[in-house]
MIPA-232135 format. One line per field, with one value per residue (C-alpha): residue in one letter; x, y, z. Coordinates in Angstrom, 2 decimals. Each point is the difference from the previous one (the first is absolute). Example, Ala and Ser with C-alpha at 12.3 -4.5 7.8 and 13.67 -1.06 7.14 Angstrom:
BEGIN
aa: A, S
c1: 12.30, 1.37
c2: -4.50, 3.44
c3: 7.80, -0.66
***
This chain:
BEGIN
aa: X, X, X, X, X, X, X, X, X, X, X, X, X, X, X, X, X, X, X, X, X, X, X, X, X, X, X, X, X, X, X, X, X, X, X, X, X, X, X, X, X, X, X, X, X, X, X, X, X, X, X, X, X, X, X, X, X, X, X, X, X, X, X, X, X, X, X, X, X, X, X, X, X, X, X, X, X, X, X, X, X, X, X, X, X, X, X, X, X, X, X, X, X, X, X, X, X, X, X, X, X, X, X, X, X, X, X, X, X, X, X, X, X, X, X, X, X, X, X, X, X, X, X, X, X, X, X, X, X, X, X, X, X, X, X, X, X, X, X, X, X, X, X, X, X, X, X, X, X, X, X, X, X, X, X, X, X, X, X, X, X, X, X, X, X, X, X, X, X, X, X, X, X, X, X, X, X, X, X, X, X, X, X, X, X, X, X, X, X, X, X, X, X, X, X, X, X, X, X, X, X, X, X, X, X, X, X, X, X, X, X, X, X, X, X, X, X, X, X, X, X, X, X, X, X, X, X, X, X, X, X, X, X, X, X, X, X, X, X, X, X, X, X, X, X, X, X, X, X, X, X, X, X, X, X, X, X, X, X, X, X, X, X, X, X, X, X, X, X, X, X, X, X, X, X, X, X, X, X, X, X, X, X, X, X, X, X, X, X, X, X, X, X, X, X, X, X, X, X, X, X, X, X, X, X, X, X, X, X, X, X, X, X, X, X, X, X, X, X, X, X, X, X, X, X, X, X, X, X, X, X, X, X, X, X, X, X, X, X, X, X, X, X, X, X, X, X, X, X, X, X, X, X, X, X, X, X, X, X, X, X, X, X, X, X, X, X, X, X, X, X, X, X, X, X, X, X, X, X, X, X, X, X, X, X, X, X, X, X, X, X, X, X, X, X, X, X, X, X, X, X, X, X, X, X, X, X, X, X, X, X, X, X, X, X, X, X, X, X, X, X, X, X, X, X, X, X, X, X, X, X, X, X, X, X, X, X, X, X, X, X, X, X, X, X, X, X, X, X, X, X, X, X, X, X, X, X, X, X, X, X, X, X, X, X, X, X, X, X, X, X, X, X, X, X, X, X, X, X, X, X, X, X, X, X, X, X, X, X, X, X, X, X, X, X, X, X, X, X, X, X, X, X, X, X, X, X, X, X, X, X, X, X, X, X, X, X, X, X, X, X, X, X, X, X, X, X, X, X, X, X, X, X, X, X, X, X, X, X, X, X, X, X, X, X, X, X, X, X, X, X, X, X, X, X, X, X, X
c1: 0.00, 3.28, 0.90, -3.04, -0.52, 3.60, -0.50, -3.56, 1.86, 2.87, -2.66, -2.06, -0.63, -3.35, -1.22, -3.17, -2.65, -2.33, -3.45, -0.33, 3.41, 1.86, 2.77, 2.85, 1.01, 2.32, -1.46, 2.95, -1.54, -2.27, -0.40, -2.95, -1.69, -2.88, 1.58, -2.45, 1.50, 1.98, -3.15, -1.36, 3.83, 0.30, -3.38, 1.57, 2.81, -1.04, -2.76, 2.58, -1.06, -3.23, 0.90, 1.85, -1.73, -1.68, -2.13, -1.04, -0.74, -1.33, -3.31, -2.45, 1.06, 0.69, 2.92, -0.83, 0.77, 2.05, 0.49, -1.92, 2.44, 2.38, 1.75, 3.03, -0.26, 3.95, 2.83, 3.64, -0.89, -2.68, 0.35, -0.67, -2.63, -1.72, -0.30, -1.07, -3.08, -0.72, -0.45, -2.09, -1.96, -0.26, -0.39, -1.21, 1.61, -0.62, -1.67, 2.82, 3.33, 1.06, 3.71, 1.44, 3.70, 1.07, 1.95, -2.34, -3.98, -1.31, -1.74, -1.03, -1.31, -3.52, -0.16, -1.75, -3.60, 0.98, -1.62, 0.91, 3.53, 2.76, 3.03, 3.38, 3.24, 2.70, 3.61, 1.06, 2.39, -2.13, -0.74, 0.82, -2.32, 0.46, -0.34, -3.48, -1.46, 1.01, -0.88, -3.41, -1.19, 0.37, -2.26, -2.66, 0.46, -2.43, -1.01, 1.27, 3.14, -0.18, 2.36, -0.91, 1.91, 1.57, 3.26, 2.08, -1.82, -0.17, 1.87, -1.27, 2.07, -0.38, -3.36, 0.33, 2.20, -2.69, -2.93, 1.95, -2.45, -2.83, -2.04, 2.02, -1.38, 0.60, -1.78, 2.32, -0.40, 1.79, 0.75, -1.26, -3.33, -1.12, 1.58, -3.02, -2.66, 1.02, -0.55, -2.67, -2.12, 1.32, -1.09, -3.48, -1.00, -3.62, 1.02, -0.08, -1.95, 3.00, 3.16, 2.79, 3.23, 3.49, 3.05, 1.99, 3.35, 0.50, -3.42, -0.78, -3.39, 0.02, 0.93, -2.18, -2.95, 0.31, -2.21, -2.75, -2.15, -3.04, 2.56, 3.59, 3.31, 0.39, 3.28, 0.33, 3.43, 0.53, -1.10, -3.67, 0.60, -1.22, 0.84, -2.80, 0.65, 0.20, -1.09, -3.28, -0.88, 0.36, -2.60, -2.02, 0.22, -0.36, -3.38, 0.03, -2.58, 2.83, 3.31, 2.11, 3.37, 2.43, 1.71, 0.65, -0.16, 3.34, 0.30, -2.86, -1.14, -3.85, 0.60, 1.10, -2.91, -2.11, 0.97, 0.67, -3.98, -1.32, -3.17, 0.22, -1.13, 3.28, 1.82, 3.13, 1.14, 2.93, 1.89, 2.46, 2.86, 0.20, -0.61, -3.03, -1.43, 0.90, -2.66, -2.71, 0.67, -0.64, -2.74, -1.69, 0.98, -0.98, -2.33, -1.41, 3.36, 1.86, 1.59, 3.49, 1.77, 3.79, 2.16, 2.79, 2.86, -1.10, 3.23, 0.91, -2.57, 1.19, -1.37, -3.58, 0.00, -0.08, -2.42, -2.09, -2.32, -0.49, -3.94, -0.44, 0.47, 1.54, 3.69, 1.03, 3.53, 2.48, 3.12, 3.35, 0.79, -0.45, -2.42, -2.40, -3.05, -1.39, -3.28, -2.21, 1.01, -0.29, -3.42, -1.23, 1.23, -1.94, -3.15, -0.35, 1.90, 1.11, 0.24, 4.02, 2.42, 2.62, 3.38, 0.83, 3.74, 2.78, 0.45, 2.53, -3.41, -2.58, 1.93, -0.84, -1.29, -2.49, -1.03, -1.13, -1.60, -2.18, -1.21, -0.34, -2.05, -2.06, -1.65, -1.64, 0.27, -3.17, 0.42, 1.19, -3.03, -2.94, 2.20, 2.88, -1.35, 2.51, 2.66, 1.48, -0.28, 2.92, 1.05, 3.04, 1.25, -1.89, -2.73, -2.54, -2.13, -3.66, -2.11, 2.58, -0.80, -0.85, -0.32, -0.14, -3.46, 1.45, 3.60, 0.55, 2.62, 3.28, 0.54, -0.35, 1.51, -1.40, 0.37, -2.66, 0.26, -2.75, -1.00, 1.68, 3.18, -0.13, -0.66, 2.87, 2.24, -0.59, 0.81, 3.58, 1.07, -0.56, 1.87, 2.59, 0.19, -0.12, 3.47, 1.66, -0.69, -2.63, 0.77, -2.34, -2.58, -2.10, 0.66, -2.51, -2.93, -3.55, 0.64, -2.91, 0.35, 0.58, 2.49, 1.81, -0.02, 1.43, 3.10, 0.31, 0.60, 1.98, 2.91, -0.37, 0.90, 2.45, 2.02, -1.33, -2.76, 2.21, 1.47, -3.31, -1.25, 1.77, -0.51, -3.41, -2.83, -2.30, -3.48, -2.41, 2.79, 0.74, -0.63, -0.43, -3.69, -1.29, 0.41, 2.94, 3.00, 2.00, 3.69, 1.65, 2.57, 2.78, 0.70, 4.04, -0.04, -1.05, -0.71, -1.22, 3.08, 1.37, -3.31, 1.85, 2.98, -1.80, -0.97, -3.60, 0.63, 1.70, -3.06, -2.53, 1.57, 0.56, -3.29, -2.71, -1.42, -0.83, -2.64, -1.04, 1.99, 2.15, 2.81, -1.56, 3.22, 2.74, 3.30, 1.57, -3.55, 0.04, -0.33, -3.25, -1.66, 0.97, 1.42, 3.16, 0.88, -2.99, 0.53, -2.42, -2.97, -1.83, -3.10, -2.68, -1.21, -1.45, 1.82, -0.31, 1.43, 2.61, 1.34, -0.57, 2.05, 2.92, -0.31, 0.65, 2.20, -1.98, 1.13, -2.48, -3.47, -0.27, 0.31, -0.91, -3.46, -1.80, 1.65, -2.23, -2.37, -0.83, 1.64, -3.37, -2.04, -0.75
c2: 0.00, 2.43, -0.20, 0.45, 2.81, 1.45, -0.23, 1.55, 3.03, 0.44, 0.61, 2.17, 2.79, 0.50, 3.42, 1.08, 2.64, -1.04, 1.25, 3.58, 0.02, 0.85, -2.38, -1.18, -3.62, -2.53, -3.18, -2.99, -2.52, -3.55, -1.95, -1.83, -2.41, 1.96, 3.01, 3.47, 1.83, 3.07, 1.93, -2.65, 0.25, 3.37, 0.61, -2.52, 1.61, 3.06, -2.33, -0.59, 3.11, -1.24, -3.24, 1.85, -0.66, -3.60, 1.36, 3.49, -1.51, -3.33, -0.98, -1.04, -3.83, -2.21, -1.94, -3.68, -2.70, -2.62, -2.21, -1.09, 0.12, -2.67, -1.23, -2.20, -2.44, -0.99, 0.36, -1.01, -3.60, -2.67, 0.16, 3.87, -0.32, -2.48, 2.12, 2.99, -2.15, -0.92, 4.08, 0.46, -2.90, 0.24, 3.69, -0.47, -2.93, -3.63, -3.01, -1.94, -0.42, -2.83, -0.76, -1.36, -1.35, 2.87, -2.22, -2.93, 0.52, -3.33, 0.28, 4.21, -0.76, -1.19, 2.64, 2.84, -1.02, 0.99, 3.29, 0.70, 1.17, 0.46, -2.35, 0.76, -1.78, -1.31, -0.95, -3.33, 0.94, -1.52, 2.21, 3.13, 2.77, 2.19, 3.56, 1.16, -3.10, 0.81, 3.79, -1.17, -2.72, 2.45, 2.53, -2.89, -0.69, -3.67, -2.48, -3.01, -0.71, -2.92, -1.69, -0.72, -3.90, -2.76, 0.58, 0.65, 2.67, 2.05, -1.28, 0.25, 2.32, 2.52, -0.65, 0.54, 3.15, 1.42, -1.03, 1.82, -1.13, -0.02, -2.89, -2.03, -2.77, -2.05, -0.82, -2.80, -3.11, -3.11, 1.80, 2.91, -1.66, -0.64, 3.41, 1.50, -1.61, 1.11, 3.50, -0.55, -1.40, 2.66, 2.49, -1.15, -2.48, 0.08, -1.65, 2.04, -0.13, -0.37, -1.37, 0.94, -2.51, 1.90, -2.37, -0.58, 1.93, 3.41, 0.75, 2.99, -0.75, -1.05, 3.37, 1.67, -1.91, 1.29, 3.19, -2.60, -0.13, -2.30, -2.78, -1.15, -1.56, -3.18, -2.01, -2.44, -1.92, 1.03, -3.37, -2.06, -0.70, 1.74, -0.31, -2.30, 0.93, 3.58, 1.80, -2.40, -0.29, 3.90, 0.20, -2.45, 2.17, 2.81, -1.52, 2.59, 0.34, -0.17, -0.38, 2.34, -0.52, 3.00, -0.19, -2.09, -4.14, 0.25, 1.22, -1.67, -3.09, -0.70, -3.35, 1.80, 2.55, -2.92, -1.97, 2.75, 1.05, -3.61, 0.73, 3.41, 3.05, 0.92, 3.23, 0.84, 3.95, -0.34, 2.08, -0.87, 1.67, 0.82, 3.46, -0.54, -2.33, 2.40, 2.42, -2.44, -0.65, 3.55, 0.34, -2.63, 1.25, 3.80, -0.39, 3.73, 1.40, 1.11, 2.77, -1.24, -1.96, -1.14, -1.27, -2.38, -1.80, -3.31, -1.81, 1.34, -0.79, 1.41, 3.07, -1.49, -2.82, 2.97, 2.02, -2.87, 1.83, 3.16, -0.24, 3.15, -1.51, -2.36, -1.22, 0.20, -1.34, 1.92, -1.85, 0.64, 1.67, 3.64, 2.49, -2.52, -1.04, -3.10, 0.71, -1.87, 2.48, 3.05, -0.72, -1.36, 3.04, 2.01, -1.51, 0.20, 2.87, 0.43, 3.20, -0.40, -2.55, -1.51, -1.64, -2.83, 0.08, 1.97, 1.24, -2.74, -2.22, 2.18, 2.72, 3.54, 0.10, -3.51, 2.48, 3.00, -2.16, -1.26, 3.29, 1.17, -2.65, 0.47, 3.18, 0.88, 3.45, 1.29, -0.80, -3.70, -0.39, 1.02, -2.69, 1.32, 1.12, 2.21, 0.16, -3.70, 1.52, -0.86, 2.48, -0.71, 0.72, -2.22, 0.29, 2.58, 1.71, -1.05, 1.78, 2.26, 2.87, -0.20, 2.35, -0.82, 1.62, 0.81, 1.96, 2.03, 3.37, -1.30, 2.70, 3.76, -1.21, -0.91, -3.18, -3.41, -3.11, -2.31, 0.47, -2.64, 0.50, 3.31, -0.80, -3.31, 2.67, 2.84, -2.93, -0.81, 3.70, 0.33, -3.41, 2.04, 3.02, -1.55, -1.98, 3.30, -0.33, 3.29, 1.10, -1.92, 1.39, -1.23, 0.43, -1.95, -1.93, -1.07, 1.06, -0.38, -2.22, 3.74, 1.17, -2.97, -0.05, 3.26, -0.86, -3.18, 2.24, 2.43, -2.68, -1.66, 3.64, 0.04, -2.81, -2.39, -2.96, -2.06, 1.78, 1.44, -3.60, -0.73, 3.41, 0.62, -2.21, 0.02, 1.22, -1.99, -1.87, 2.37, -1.01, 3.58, -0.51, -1.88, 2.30, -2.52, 1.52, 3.04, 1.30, 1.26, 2.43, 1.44, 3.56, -0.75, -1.60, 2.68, -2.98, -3.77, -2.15, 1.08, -1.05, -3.48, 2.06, 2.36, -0.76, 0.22, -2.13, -2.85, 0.03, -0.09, -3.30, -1.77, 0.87, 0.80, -3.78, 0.66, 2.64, -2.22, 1.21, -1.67, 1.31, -1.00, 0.30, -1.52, 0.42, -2.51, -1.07, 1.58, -3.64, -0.89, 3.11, 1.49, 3.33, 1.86, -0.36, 2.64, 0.32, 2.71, -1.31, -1.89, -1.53, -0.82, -3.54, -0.67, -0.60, -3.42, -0.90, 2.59, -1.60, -3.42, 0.93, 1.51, -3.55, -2.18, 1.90, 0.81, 2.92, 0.37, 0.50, -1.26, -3.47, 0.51, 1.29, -3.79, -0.51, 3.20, -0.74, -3.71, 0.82, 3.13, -3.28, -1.13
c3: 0.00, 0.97, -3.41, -1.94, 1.95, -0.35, -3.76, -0.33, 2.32, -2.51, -2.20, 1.40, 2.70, -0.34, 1.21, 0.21, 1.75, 3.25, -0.08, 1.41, 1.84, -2.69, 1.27, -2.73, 1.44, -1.39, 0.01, 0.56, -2.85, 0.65, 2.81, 0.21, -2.62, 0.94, 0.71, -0.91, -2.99, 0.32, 0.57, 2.89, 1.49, -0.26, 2.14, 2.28, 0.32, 2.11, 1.86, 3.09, 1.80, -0.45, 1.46, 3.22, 3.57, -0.32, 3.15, -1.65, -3.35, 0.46, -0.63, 3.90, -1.19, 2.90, 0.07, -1.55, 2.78, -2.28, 2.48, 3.43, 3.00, 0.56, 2.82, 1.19, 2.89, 0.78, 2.00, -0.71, -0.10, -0.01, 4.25, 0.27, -3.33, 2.21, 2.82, -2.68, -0.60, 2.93, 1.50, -3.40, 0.92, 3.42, 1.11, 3.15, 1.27, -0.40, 1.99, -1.44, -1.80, -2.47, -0.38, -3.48, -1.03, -2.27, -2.11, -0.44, -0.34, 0.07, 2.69, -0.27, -3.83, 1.34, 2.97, -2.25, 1.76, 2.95, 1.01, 3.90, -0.56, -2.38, -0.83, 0.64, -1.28, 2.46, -1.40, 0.85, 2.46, 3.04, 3.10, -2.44, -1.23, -2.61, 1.70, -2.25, 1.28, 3.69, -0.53, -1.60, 2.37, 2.95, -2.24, -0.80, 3.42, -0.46, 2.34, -1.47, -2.57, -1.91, -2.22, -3.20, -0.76, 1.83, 1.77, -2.03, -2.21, 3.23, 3.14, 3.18, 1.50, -2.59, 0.57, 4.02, -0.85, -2.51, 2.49, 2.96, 2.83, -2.15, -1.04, -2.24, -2.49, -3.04, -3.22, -1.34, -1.21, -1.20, -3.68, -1.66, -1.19, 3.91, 1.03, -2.96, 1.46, 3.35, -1.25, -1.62, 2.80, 2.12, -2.83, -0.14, 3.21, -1.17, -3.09, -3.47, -3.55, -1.99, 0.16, -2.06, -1.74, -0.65, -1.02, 2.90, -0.75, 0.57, -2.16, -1.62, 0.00, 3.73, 0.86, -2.15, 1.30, 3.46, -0.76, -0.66, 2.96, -0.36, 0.50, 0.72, -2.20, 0.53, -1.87, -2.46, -1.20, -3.67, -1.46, 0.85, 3.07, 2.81, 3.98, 1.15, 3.88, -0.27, -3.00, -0.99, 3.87, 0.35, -3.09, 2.09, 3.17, -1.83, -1.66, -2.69, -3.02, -2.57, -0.63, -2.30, -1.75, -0.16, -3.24, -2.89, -0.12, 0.17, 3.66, 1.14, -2.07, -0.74, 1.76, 2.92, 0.17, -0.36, 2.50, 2.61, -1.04, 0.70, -1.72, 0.23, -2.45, -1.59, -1.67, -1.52, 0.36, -2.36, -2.70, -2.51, 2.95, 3.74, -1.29, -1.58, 2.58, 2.41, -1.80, -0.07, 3.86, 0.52, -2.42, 2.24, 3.47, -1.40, -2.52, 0.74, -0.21, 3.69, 1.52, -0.08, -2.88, 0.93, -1.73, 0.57, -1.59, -1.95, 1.15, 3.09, 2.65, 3.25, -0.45, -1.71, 3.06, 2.55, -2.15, 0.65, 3.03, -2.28, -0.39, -1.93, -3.66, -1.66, -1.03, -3.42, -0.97, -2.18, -1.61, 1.46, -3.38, 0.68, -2.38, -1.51, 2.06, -1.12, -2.31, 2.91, 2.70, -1.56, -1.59, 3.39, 0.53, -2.19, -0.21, 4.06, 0.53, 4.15, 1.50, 0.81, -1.61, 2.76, -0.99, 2.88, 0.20, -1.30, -3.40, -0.34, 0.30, -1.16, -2.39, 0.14, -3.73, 0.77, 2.93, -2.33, -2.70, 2.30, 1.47, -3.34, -1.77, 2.72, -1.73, -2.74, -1.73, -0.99, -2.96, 0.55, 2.15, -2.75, -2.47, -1.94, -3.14, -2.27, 2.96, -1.77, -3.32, -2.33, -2.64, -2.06, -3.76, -1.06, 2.52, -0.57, 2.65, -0.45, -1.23, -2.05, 1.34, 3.19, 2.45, 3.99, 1.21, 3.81, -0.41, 2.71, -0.20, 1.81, 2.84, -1.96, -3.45, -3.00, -0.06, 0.74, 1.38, 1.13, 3.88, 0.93, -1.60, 1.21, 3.45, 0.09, -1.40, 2.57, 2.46, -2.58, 0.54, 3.65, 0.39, -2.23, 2.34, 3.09, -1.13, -0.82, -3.79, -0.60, -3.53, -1.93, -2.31, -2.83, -3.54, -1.76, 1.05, -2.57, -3.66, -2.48, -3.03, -1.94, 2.18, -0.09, -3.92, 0.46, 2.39, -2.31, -3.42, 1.83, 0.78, -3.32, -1.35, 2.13, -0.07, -2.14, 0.33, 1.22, 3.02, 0.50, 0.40, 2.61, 2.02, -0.64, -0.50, -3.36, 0.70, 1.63, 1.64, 2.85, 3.69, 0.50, -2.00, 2.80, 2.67, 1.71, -1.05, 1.24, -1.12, 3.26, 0.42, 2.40, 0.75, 0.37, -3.63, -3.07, -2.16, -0.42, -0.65, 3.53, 2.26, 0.95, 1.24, 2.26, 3.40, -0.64, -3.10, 2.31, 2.62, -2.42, -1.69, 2.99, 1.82, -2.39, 0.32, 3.55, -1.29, -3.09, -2.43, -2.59, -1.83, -3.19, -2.20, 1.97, -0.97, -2.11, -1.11, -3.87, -1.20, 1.79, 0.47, -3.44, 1.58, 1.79, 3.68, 1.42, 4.10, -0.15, -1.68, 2.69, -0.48, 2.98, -0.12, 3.63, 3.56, -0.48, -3.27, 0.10, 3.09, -1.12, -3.09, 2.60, 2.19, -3.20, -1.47, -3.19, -1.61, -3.24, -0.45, -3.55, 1.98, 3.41, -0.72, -0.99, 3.58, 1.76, -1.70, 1.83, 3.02, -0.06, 0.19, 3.41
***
């Protein structure tokens, strides 16, 4: 793009007269595929003083909220994220605190159903406590401690250290599968409606099952058989209605559901990964939608064992990959949006971006909301803007200028400048924003007798194929740069290209992209294609629309 635009300046200084001003400018050549012709640029040119004072010259728009509020429950390890839990959990105190091995959750995987207290992890070093758990048990200040596994899970003198004079007890049995019914006739002595199946291991779906509350997790070996003296006699006890596998055949056989049923109505809540099963879980446990969603990593369970007496919403798992959520959690997400998104852990379990695509695919711009409509519209050389000449019926002025944009892209871009200013980077301004099929005819010539149809092919688009016809578009500017080709170099420039996703913006001609999108490198031209599949695009690191948009377009449909 430099050196197009290095060549179309040796060729010309254009100079020309604006409006009544009488003011002689030089105008320093293209920059934009759908850059305004001289006349456009040179009314854009003395628009920064009408730009100045975002608070004087805004329009009474209220700041879009982009995201709902998110959260981090953590500490500087699975021991102090534990005990993070636990005070969100338990406020007020607790009637009683569970102890877990840290290391090995065997026996804590099947302890989500109980609702009188929190868990807490122990190391293995018997008779020691990590100092959160000390710090947090005299806070819960409980009645009873109990020990969650045989022995050698949790000791008994880390138990008798933990319990310090209180009531100390154990829920442990011969192996994991007798420890799980333990809990889960503790859980519910009355007997329950439904009992649940997770795969024995360190199960993802075990863990995820714990916000389920008409019934407890029981465990199955991964194969047909199933513990006749503790899991089918706690499904006995437990005299439920049904029973319900927790993920694929795989984890927990037909044979096994049947025979751990005995006659039983069965169910299968499954998905084709932990990730998606997780969703379904949550669908079931929440199937109005919740207050809370959290979100925890998929390998890792520490963190999602403890979140385990969070009763507020569900727990969906995110991969220990950071950025991408898996499609099941973020349209679980969506489609039963919380009112706050919590990360369990760290970032180095739940990663900062995971964090923010939650909150933000929790909400719907307005325009999202009512179904997308034009915002997914794809214009491209060859792509024309239907119908030909169409003309947006809602443009709004942008602040006192000239120039329209559709409400909503006016509003998500008030919200892109303030971002701007509050990080120090205040000269931006607005060069270009709708042009009509005509006036874009008329930039179109005007490079063609300039420079030639084929430079002007890659600088300016052919009318009818301008994103600037649907109201999307706008051509930003910077009041330390006099012309285009510089944008990327100032520091408004930078900001704009590494943040304008977060207020649903795409940098439509990314640098680099000539081959795909058919024109130069254009950092200013952004166009608005919604919160959500802006950010999605930042997340997966999709850089054009001429590809992405098939992409936004199904992800719109919940």
């Amino acid at each position: 793009m430099a050196g197009i635009q290095k060549r179309v300046r040796a060729r010309a200084v254009l100079t020309f007269v604006t409006g009544l001003l009488g003011l002689t400018l030089v105008v320093p050549g293209p920059a934009s595929a759908d850059m305004p012709a001289p006349n456009e640029a040179g009314s854009a040119a003395v628009q920064p003083e009408a730009d100045l004072g975002a608070a004087a010259t805004a329009t009474a728009t209220a700041t879009p909220m982009v995201a709902v509020p998110s959260s981090r429950l953590a500490g500087a390890n699975r021991y102090e994220t534990a005990a993070a839990i636990s005070r969100a959990s338990f406020p007020w105190g607790a009637r009683t605190a569970y102890l877990a091995r840290g290391d090995l959750f065997a026996d804590a995987i099947a302890a989500g159903s109980l609702a009188d207290g929190p868990v807490l992890l122990v190391t293995s070093r018997c008779g020691s406590l990590p100092e959160a758990v000390a710090t947090e048990l005299g806070r819960l200040d409980p009645d009873r401690v109990v020990a969650l596994g045989g022995s050698l899970a949790v000791c008994d003198e880390t138990l008798r250290v933990a319990a310090e004079g209180r009531t100390a007890e154990r829920l442990g049995g011969a192996d994991r599968f007798a420890t799980a019914a333990l809990i889960a006739r503790r859980a519910f002595p009355e007997g329950a409606r439904t009992v649940y199946l997770a795969e024995h291991r360190e199960s993802a779906d075990a863990v995820a099952g714990g916000t389920l509350t008409d019934g407890p997790v029981l465990l199955v070996w991964r194969g047909s058989a199933v513990p006749a003296d503790a899991t089918v006699a706690a499904v006995e006890a437990l005299g439920p209605d049904r029973v319900v596998a927790l993920g694929g055949a795989s984890a927990v056989t037909d044979q096994a559901l049947a025979a751990a049923a005995a006659g039983r109505t069965t169910e299968r809540v499954a998905g084709a990964n932990r990730y998606e099963t997780a969703a379904l879980i949550a669908a079931r446990a929440f199937p109005d939608g919740s207050d809370r969603t959290y979100l925890a990593n998929g390998v890792t369970m520490a963190d999602a064992v403890a979140g385990g007496s969070l009763s507020r919403g569900p727990v969906l798992l995110v991969p220990p990959e950071c950025r991408v959520l898996p499609e099941a959690t973020w349209r679980r997400i969506s489609s039963a949006p919380p009112a706050r998104v919590t990360a369990l852990g760290g970032t180095a379990a739940v990663c900062t971006e995971q964090l923010a695509t939650g909150a933000r695919m929790a909400v719907f711009s307005p325009w999202e909301s009512a179904g997308p409509g034009r915002l997914h519209d794809l214009v491209t050389k060859t792509r024309a803007v239907d119908p030909l000449h169409y003309v947006p019926s809602d443009l709004t002025p942008w602040r006192t200028t000239r120039h329209e944009l559709r409400p909503e892209v006016d509003t998500m871009l008030e919200a892109l400048f303030d971002g701007a200013a509050a990080a120090g980077k205040s000269g931006l301004y607005v060069r270009s924003a709708f042009r009509s099929y005509e006036e874009q005819q008329e930039t179109y010539d005007y490079w063609v007798d300039l420079v030639g149809r084929e430079e002007a092919d890659l600088i300016s688009a052919r009318p009818g194929h301008s994103e600037h016809q649907l109201g999307l578009a706008v051509d930003l500017g910077s009041r330390s740069c006099d012309g285009w080709d510089c944008f990327d170099d100032t520091p408004e420039g930078r900001w704009v290209v590494s943040n304008a996703h977060r207020y649903g913006f795409i940098v439509r001609y990314p640098e680099g992209g000539t081959r795909v999108t058919g024109y130069s490198y254009e950092p200013w031209h952004l166009r608005y294609v919604g919160p959500r599949a802006a950010w999605m695009m930042h997340v997966r690191d999709r850089r054009y629309w001429d590809t992405y948009q098939p992409v936004a377009v199904a992800d719109a449909t919940l």
